[in-house]
Every structure is written in structure tokens, then in C-alpha cells.
MIKOL-62610 format. One record per residue (C-alpha): residue number from 0; residue in one letter; x, y, z. Coordinates in nm, 4 decimals. Layout:
REM MIKOL-62610
<node num="NUM" residu="A" c1="X" c2="Y" c3="Z"/>
...
REM end
This chain:
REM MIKOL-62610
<node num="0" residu="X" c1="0.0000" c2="0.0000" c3="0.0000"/>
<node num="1" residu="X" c1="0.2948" c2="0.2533" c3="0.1111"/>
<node num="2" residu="X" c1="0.4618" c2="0.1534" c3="-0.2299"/>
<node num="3" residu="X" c1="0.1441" c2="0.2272" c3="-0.4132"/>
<node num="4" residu="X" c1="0.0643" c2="0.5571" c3="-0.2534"/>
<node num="5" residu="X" c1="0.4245" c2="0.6771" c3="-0.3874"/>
<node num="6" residu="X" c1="0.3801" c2="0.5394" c3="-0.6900"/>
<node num="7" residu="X" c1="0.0837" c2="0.7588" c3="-0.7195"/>
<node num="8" residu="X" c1="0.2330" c2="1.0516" c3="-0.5487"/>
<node num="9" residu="X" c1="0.5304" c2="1.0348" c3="-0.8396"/>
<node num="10" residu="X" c1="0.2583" c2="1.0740" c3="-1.1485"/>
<node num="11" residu="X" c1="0.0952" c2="1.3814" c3="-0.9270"/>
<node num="12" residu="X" c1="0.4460" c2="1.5504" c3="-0.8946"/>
<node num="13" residu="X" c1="0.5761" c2="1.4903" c3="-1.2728"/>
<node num="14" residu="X" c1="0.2107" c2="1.6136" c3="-1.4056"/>
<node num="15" residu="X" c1="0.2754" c2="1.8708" c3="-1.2120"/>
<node num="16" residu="X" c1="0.6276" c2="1.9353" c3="-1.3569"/>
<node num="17" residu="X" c1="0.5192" c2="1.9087" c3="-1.6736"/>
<node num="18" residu="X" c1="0.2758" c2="2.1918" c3="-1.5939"/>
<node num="19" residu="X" c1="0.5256" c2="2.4055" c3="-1.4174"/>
<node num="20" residu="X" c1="0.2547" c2="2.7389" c3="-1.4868"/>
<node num="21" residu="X" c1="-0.0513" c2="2.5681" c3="-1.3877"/>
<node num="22" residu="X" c1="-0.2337" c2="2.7480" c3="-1.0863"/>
<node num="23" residu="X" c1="-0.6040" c2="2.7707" c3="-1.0543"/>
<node num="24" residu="X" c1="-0.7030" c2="3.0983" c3="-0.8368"/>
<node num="25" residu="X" c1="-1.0955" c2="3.1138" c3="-0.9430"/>
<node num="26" residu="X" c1="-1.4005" c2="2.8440" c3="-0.9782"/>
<node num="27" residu="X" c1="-1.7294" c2="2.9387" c3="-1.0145"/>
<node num="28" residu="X" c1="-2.0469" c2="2.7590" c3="-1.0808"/>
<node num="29" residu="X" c1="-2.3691" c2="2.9691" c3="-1.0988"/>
<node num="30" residu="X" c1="-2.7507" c2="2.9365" c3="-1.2171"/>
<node num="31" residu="X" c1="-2.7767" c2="3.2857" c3="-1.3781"/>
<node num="32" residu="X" c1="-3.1421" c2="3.4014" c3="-1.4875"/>
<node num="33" residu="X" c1="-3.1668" c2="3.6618" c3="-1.7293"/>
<node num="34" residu="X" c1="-3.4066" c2="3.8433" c3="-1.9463"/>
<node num="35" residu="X" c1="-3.4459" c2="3.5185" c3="-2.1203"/>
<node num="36" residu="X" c1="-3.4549" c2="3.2478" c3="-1.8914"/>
<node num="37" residu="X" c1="-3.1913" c2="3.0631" c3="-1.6390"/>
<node num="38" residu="X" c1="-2.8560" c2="2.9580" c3="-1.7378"/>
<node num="39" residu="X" c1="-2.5614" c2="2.7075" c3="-1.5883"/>
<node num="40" residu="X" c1="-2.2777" c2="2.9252" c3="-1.5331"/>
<node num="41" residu="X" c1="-1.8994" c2="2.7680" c3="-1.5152"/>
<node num="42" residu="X" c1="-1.5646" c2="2.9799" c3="-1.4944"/>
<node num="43" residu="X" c1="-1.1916" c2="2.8879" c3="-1.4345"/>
<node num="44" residu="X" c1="-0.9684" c2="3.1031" c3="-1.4078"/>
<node num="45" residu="X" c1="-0.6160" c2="3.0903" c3="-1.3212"/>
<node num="46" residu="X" c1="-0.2294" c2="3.0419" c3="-1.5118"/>
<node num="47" residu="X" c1="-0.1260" c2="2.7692" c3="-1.7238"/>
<node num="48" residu="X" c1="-0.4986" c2="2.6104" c3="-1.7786"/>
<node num="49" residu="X" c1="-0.5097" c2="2.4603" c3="-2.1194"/>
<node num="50" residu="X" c1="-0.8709" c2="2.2589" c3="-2.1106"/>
<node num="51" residu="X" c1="-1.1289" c2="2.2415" c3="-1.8206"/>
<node num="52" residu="X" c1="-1.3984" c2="2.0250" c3="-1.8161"/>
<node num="53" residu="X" c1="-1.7075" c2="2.0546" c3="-1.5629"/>
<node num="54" residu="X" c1="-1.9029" c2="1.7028" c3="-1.5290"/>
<node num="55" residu="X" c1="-2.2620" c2="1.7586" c3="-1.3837"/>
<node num="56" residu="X" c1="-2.4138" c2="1.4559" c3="-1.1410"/>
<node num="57" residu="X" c1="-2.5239" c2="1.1496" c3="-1.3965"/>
<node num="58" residu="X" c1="-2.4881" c2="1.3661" c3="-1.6575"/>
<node num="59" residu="X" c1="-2.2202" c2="1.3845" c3="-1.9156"/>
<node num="60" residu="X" c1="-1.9281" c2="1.6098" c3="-1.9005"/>
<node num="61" residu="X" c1="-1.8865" c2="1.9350" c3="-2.0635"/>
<node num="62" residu="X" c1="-1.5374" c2="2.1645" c3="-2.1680"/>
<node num="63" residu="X" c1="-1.5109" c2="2.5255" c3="-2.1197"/>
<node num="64" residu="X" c1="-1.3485" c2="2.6962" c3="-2.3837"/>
<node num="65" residu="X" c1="-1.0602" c2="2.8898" c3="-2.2537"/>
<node num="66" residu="X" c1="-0.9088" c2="3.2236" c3="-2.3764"/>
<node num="67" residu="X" c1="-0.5874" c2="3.3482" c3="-2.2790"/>
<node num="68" residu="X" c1="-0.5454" c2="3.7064" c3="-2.1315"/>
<node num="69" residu="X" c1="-0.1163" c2="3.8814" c3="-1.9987"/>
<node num="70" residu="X" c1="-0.1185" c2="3.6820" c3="-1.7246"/>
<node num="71" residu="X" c1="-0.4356" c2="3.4894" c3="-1.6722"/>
<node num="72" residu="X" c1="-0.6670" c2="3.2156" c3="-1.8520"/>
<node num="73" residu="X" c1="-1.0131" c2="3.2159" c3="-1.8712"/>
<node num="74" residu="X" c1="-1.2263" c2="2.9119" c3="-1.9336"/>
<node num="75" residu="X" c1="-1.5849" c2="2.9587" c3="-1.9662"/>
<node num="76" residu="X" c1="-1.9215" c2="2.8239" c3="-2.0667"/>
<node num="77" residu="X" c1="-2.2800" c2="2.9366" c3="-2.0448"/>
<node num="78" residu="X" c1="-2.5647" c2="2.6769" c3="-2.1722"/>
<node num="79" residu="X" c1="-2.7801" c2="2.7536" c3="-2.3228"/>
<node num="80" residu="X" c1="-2.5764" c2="2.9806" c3="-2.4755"/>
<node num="81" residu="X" c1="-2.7223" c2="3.3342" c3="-2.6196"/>
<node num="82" residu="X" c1="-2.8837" c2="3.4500" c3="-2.7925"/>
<node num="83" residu="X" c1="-3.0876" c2="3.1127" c3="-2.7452"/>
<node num="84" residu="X" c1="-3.3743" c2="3.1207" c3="-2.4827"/>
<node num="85" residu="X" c1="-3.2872" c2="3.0049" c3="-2.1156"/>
<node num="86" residu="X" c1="-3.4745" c2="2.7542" c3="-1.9235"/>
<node num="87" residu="X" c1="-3.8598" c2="2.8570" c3="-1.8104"/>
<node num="88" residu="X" c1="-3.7008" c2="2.8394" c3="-1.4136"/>
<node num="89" residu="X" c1="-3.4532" c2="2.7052" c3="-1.2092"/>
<node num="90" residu="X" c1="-3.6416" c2="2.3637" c3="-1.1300"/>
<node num="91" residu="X" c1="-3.6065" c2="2.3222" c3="-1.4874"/>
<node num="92" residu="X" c1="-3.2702" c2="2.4223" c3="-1.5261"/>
<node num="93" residu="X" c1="-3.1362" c2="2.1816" c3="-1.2562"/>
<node num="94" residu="X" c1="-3.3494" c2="1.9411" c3="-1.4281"/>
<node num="95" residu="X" c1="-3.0726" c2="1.9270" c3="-1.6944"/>
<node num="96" residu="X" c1="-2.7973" c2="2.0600" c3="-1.4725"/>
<node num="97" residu="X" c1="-2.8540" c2="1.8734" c3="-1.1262"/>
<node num="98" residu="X" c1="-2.7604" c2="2.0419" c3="-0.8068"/>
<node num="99" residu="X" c1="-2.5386" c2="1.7653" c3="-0.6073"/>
<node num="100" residu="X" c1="-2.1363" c2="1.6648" c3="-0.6399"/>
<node num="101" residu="X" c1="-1.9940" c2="1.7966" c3="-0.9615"/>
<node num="102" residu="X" c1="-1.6466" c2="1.7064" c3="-1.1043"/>
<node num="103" residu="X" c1="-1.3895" c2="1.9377" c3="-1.2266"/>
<node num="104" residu="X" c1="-1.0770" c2="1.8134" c3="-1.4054"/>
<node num="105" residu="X" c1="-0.7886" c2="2.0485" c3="-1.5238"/>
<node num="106" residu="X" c1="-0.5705" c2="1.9697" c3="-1.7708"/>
<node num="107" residu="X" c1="-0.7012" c2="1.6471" c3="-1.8884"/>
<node num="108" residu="X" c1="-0.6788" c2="1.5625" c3="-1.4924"/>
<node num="109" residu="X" c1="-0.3512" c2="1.6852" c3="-1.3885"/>
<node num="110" residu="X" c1="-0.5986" c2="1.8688" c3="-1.1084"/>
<node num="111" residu="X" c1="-0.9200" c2="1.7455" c3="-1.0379"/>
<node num="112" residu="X" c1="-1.1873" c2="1.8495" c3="-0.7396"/>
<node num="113" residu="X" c1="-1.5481" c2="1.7975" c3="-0.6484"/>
<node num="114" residu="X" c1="-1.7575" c2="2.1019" c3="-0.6401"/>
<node num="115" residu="X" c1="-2.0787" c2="2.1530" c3="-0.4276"/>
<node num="116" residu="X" c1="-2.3672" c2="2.2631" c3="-0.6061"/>
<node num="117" residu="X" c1="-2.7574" c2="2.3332" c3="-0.4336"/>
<node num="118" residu="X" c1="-2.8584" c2="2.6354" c3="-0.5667"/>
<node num="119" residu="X" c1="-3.1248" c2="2.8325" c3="-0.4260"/>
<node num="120" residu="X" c1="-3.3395" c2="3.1217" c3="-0.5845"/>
<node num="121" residu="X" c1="-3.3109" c2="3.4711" c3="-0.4538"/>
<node num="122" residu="X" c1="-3.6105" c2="3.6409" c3="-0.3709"/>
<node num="123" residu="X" c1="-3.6073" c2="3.9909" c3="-0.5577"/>
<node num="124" residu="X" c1="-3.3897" c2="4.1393" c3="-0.7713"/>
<node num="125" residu="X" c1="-3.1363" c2="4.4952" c3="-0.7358"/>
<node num="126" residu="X" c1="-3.2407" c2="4.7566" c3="-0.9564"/>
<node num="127" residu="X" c1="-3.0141" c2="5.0657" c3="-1.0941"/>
<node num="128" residu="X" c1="-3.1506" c2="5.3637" c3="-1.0517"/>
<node num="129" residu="X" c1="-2.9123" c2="5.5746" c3="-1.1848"/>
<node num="130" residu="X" c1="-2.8481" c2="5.5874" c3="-1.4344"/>
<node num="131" residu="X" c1="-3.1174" c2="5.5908" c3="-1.5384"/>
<node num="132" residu="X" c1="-3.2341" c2="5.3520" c3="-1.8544"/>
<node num="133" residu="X" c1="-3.1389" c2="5.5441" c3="-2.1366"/>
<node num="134" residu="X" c1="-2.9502" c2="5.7849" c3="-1.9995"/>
<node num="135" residu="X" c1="-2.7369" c2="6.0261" c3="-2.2249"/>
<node num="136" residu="X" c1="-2.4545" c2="6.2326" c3="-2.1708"/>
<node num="137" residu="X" c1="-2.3045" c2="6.0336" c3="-1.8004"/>
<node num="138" residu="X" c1="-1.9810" c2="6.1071" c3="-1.7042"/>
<node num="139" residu="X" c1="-1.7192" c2="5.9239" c3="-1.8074"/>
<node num="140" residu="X" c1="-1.6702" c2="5.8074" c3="-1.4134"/>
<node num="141" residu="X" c1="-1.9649" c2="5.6835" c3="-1.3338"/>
<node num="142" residu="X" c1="-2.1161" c2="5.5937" c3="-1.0271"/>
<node num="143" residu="X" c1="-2.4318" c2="5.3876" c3="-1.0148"/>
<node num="144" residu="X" c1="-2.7312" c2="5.4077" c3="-0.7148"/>
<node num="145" residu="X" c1="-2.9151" c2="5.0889" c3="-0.6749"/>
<node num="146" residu="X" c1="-3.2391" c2="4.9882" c3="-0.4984"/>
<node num="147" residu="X" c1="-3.1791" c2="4.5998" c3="-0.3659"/>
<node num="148" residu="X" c1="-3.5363" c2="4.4268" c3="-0.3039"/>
<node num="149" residu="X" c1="-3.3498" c2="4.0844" c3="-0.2097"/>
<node num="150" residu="X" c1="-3.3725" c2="4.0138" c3="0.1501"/>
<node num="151" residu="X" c1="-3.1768" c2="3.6827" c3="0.1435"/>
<node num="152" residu="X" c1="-2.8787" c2="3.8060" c3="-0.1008"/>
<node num="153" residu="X" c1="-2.5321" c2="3.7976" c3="0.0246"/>
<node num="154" residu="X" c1="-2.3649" c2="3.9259" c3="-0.2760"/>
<node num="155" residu="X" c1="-2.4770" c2="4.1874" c3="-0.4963"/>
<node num="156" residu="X" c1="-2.2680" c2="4.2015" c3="-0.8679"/>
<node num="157" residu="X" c1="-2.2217" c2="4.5089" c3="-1.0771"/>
<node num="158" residu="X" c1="-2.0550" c2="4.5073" c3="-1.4452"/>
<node num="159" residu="X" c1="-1.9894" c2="4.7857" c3="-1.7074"/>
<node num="160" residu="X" c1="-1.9565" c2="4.6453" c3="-2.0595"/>
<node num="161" residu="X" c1="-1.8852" c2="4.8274" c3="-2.4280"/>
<node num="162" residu="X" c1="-2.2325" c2="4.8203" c3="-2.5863"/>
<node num="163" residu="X" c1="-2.0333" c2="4.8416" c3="-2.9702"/>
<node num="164" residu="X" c1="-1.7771" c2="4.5484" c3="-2.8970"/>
<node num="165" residu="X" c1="-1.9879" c2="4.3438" c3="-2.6558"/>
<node num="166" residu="X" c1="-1.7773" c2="4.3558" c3="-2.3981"/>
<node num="167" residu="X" c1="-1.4339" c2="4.3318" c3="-2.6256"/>
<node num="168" residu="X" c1="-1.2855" c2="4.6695" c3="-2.5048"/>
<node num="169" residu="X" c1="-1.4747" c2="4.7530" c3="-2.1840"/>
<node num="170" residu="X" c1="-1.5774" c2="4.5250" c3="-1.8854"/>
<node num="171" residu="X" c1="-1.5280" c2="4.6131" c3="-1.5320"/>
<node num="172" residu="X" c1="-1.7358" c2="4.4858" c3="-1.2407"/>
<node num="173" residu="X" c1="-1.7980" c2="4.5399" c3="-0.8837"/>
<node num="174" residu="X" c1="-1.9131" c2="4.3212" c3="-0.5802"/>
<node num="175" residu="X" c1="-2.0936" c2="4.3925" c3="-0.2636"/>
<node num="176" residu="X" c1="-2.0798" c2="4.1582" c3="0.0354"/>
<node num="177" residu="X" c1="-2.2525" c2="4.1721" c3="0.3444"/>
<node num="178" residu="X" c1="-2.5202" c2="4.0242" c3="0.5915"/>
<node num="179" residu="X" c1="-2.8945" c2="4.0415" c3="0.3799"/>
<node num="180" residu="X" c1="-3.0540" c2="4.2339" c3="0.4043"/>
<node num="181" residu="X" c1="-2.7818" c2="4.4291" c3="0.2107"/>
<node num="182" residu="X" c1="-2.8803" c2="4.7843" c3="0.1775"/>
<node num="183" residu="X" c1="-2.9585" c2="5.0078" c3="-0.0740"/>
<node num="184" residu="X" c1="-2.7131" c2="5.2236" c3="-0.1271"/>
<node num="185" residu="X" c1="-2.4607" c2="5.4099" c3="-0.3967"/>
<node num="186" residu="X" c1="-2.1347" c2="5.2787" c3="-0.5238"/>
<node num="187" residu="X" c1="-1.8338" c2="5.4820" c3="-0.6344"/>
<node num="188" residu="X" c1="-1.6617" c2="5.4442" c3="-1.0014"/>
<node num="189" residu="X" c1="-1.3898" c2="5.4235" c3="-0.7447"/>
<node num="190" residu="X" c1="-1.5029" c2="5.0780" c3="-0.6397"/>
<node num="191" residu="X" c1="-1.5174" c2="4.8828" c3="-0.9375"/>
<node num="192" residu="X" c1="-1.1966" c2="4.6928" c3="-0.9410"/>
<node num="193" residu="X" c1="-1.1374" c2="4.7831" c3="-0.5758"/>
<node num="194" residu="X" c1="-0.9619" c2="5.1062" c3="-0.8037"/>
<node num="195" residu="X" c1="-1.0350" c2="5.3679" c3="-1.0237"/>
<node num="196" residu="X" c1="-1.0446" c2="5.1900" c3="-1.3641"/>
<node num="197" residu="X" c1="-0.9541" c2="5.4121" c3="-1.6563"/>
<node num="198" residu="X" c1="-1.2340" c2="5.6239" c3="-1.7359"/>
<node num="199" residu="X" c1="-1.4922" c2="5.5385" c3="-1.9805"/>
<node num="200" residu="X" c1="-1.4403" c2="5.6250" c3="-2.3450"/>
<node num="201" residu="X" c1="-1.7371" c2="5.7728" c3="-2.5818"/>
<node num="202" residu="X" c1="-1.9793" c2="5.5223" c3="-2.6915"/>
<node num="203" residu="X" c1="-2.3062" c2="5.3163" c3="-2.5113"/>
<node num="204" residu="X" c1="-2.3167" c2="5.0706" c3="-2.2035"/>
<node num="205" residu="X" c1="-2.4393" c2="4.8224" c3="-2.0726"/>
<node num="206" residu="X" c1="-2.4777" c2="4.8246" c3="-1.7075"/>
<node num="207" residu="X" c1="-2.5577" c2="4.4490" c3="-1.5711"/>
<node num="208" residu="X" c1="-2.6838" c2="4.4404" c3="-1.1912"/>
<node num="209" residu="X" c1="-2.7196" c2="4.0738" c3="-0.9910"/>
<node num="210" residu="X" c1="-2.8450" c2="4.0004" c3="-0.6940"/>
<node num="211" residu="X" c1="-2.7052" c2="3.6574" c3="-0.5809"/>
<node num="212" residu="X" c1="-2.7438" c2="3.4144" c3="-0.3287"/>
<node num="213" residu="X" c1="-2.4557" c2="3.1501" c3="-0.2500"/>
<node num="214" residu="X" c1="-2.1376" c2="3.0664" c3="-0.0859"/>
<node num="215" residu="X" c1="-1.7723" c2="3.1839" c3="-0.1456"/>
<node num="216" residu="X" c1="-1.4750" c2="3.0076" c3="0.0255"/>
<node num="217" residu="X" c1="-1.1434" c2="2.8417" c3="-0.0244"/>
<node num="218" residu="X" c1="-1.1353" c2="2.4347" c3="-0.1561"/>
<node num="219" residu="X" c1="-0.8652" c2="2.2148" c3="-0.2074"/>
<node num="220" residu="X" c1="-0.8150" c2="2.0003" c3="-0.5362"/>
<node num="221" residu="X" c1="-0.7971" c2="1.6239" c3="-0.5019"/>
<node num="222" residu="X" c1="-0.4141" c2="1.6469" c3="-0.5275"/>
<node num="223" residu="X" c1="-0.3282" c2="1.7623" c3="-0.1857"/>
<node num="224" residu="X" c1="-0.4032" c2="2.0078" c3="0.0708"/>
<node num="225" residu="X" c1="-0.0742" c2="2.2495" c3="0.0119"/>
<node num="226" residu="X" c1="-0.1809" c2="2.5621" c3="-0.0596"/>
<node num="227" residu="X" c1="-0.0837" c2="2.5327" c3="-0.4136"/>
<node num="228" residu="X" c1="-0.3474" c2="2.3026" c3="-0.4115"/>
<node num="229" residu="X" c1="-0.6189" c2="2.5878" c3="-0.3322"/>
<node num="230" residu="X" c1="-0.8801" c2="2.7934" c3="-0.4951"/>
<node num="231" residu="X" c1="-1.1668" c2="3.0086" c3="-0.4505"/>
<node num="232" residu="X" c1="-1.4992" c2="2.8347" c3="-0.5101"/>
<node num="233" residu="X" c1="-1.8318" c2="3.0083" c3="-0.5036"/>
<node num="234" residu="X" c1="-2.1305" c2="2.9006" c3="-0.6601"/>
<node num="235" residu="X" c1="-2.5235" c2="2.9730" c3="-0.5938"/>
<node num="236" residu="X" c1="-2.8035" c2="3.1758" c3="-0.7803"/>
<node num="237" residu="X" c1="-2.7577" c2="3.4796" c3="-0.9402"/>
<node num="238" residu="X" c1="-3.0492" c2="3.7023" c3="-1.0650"/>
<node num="239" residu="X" c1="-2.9395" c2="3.9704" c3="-1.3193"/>
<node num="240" residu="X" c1="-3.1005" c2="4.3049" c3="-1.4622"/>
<node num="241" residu="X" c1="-2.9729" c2="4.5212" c3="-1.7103"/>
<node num="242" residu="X" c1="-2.9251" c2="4.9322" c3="-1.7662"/>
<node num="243" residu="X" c1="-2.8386" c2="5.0999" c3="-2.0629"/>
<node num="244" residu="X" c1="-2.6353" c2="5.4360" c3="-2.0896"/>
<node num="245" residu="X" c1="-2.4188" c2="5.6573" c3="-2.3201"/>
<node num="246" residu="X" c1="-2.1028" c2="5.8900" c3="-2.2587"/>
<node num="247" residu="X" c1="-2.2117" c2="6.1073" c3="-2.3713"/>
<node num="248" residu="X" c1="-2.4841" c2="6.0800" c3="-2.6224"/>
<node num="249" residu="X" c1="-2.3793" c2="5.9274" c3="-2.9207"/>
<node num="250" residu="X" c1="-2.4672" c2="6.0454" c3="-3.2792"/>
<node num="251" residu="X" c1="-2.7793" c2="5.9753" c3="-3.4864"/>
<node num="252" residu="X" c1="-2.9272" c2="5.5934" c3="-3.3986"/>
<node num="253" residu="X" c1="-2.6542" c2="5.4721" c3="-3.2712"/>
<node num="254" residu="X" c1="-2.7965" c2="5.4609" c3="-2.9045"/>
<node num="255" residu="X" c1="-3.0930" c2="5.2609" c3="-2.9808"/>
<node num="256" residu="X" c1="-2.8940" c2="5.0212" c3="-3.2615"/>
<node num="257" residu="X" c1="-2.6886" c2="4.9190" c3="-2.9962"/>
<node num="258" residu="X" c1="-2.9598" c2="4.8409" c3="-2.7051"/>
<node num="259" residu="X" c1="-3.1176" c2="4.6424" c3="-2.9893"/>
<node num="260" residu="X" c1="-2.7774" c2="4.4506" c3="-3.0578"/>
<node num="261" residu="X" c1="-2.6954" c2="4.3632" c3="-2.6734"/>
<node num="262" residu="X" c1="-3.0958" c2="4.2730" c3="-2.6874"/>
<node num="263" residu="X" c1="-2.9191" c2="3.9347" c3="-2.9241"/>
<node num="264" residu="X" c1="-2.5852" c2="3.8165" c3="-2.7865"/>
<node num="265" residu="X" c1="-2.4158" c2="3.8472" c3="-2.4674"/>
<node num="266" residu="X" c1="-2.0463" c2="3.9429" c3="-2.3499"/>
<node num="267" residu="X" c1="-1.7632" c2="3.7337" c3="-2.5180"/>
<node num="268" residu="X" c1="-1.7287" c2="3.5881" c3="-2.1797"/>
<node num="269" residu="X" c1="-2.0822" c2="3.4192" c3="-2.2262"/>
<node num="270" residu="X" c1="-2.0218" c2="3.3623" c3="-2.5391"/>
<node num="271" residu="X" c1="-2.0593" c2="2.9579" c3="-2.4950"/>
<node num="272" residu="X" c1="-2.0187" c2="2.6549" c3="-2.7209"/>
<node num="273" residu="X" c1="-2.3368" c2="2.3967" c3="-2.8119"/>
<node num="274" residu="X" c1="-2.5655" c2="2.2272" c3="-2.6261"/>
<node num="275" residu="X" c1="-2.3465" c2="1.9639" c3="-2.4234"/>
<node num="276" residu="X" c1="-2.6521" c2="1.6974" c3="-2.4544"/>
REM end
């Protein structure tokens, strides 16, 4: 048995050698219900990832197509993916994409883990108030005032995006953690990023607000409990709701030909593959 166990502990270390880069800082799994229905949400992030796969309870596995970034991989999947219709409600979604043990493996299994997933539905939603809809002419800087009508939500989850690139050029977010009820309140341009980002250039937004109940913590992979070994999991439900705005007011159409545009796809991020069956 001791012979074995080293054995074993050998393949872990020269997999590991052989992916010298390969740290995962970020997992999340999230049932995400937009203006057209609930989604399954799954996100790796981290250095060195070349192929994740996500493997649902008696259900067949799917990959998350991974983009590289200076400094950082993301791998990412939403199903269904835009612009197709979501799933009616979350019973239905987990229907598909059952709550229980799921399976991660990274790296064709160099690092695997099993990720806890019971999602449960918020009650309300958080609303921007300003801007407003529609709004023309904000400042470059903009803050954002909210009105949160979830009395269970733990995390509320704010996101700029460039209306004209979907997301391509422009896409900074912001998070809000507390006790629920969490309060409604305003938040700084100064907060997204936990710093100033680089002010907003001319053109439309997209302003995406979520109100989310779930857990965050830290979770070791199957391969050991050294801290290289760690990550950040959170998963839950998220409930989303969208704002539109210009700096400042663009030309002609171009306001409403980009509302209508963001009204068909999502950001690249969500961009998705097919159906995983």
C-alpha cells in the first residue's frame, strides 16, 4: 500500500512538472437568470490552464473553452448559450444541470476536485436607478445608485460592458458583500476593481446588476491540501437586470442600434459553445 501511494504521489508531482505554470485561483459555478430564462454558469480562471472540463451529477461532461489574457486564462461556458432562450425556471434548469457533487478536471486531470452545487433562488432582484435607462450624456466616471429588493442576497454584482464590442474593449465589475438584508445604497466608479479603472471612453453601455445568493470560500483540489493546491470556489443563484447608458450621447441611432444589438448576444465571456446533450 505505502509503495502504491508513492507510486501515485510520483505521477501527481511529474504532471505537475510538466505543468510548471498551472495554478487555478478562481471556480465558479452559478444558475444565472436573465431576461431570457436561467442559465448554468462555469468559470476557471487561473495560469497555465489549457482545457477544463465541468461534469454535472449522472450527466455527461462538458469543456469550457478557454481564452488566454497577460497573465491569466479564462475558461468559460454558459448553456444555453445566447442569444438562445434560457430555461422557463430554475427547477427546470437543474433538471438538466442537477444540483449535487460535480467534477472538475484540469488539464485532462492533472488537477481534479469535487464542487458543491444546491442552488437556491433569490427572492427579488437589485435595480439601478441611476443611471437611469437610457440615460445620455453620463460622465465618463460613473457611479451607479441601486435599490436591492433581495432580503436573502449575500452578494450583490455590478458590471460595465462596451455596448459596440460586446464587452471586447470595456468590462469592469464590482461586488458587494454583506449580511442580507444588504442595503440600498450608492457605489463609487472608485469601487469597481477595488480602483479607479480608466475612465470610460465615448460610446453606449451596458450596465448588468445581480443580486445573488450563495457561498464563497477556499477548496482544495484532489491532489493535496498544500496551498498550491487551493482555490476560490463560489457558486449559488444569481439574478441579473440590465441598464443601458451613453457617454455622452452618441450620434444619430446609434444609441438605440446598440440596445437592440446587446438585446441578441451576450459578453464574449458568455459567449458559450453547443448544447453539451
Amino acid at each position: 500500500m505505502k509503495g502504491r501511494m508513492l507510486l501515485v504521489a510520483a505521477i501527481v508531482v511529474t504532471s505537475l512538472q510538466a505543468n510548471a505554470q498551472l495554478s487555478v485561483s478562481i471556480v465558479t459555478l452559478l444558475a444565472v437568470r436573465d431576461a431570457n430564462g436561467w442559465r448554468i454558469d462555469g468559470e476557471v480562471e487561473g495560469s497555465g490552464v489549457t482545457s477544463a472540463v465541468l461534469t454535472p451529477p449522472g450527466r455527461a461532461g462538458f469543456a469550457l473553452p478557454c481564452e488566454s489574457d497577460p497573465g491569466v486564462v479564462l475558461c468559460e461556458r454558459v448553456e444555453p448559450a445566447p442569444p438562445a432562450a434560457g430555461f422557463a425556471s430554475l427547477a427546470a434548469l437543474l433538471a438538466d444541470y442537477p444540483a449535487g457533487s460535480w467534477s472538475l478536471s484540469v488539464n485532462g486531470g492533472v488537477l481534479t476536485a469535487t464542487l458543491p452545487f444546491d442552488p437556491q433562488e433569490p427572492d427579488n432582484v437589485v435595480t439601478v436607478t441611476d443611471p437611469a435607462n437610457g440615460a445620455m450624456n453620463v460622465t465618463s466616471t460613473p457611479g451607479l445608485a441601486y435599490e436591492n429588493a433581495c432580503t436573502d442576497c449575500g452578494f450583490l454584482l455590478f458590471m460595465i460592458e462596451d455596448a459596440a464590442t460586446l464587452g471586447l474593449v470595456t468590462e469592469i465589475d464590482a461586488m458587494v458583500i454583506g449580511l442580507p438584508p444588504l442595503p440600498s445604497r450608492q457605489l463609487d466608479f472608485a469601487e469597481f476593481f477595488d480602483a479607479a479603472p480608466t475612465p470610460l471612453a465615448d460610446g453606449t453601455y451596458r450596465l448588468t446588476a445581480g443580486a445573488a445568493v450563495g457561498g464563497l470560500g477556499v477548496r482544495n483540489f484532489d491532489q493535496g491540501s498544500d496551498p498550491a493546491f487551493q482555490f476560490q470556489y463560489g457558486s449559488g443563484a444569481n439574478l441579473e437586470t440590465a441598464t443601458f447608458f451613453s457617454v455622452p450621447e452618441p450620434a444619430g441611432g446609434a444609441f438605440a442600434a446598440a440596445v437592440a444589438l446587446l438585446g441578441l448576444a451576450r459578453r464574449r465571456r458568455r459567449a458559450g459553445a453547443g448544447a453539451s446533450g
